[in-house]
C-alpha positions as MATLAB code, in Angstrom:
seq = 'XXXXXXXXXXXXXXXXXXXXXXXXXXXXXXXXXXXXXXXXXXXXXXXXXXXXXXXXXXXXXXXXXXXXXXXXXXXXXX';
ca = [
      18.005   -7.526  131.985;
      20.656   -4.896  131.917;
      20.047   -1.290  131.791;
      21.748    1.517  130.429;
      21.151    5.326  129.581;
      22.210    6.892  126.487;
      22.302   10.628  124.957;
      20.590   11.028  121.548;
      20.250   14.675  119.936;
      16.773   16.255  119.269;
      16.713   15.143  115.931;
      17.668   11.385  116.499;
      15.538   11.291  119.403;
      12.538   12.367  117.715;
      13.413    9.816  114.574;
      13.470    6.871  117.141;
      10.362    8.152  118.256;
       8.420    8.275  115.260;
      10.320    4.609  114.512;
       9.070    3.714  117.585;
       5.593    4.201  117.523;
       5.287    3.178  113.607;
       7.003   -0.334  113.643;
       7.459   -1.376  117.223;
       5.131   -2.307  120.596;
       6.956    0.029  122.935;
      10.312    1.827  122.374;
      11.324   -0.574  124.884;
      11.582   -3.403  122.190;
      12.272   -0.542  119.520;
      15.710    0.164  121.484;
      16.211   -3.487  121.870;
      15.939   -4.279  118.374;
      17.604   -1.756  116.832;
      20.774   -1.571  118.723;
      20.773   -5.715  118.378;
      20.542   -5.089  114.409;
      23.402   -2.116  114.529;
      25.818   -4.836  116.120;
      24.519   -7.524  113.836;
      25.581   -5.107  111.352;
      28.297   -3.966  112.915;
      30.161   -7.796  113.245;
      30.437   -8.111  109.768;
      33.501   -9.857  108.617;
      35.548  -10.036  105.656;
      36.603  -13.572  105.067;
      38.902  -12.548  101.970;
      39.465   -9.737   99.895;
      40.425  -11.261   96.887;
      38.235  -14.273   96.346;
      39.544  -16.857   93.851;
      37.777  -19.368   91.972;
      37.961  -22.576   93.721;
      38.209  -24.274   90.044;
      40.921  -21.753   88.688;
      42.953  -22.230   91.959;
      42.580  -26.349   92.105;
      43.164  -26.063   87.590;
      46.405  -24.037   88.979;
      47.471  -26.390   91.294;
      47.077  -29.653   89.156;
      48.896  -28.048   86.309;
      52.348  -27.611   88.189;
      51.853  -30.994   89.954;
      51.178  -32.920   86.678;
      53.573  -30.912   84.336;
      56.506  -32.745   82.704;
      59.685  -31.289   82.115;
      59.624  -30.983   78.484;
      63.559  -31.805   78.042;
      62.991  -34.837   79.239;
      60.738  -35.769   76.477;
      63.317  -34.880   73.720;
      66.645  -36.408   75.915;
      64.507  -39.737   76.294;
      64.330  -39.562   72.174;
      68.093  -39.111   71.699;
];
């Protein structure tokens, strides 16, 4: 398993500490946790930023493929 050393101030030090002992086995699995949920957290991605309505956008669609010219209609009448 890698290694690595990291710098926290007092204060966050102290937090991760408390964390630590409350809700993990060993800070050990604490670090190893945490971090793994910050990247989780980190990799979000945005798949779109303006969703659209499947429906609307298929309704959309259809209605320019299955439009008629209306001149036709009143030429064929002539």
């Amino acid at each position: 398993m890698p290694t690595f050393e990291l710098s926290l101030s007092d204060d966050v030090y102290s937090e991760f500490q408390q964390l630590a002992d409350q809700e993990f086995v060993s800070e050990e699995q604490a670090a190893e946790e945490l971090i793994a949920s910050g990247i989780e957290a980190y990799n979000v991605t945005i798949v779109d930023e303006e969703p659209r309505d499947e429906m609307m956008e298929s309704a959309e669609n259809n209605m320019f493929d299955t439009a008629e010219d209306p001149g036709s209609i009143e030429d064929d009448r002539l």
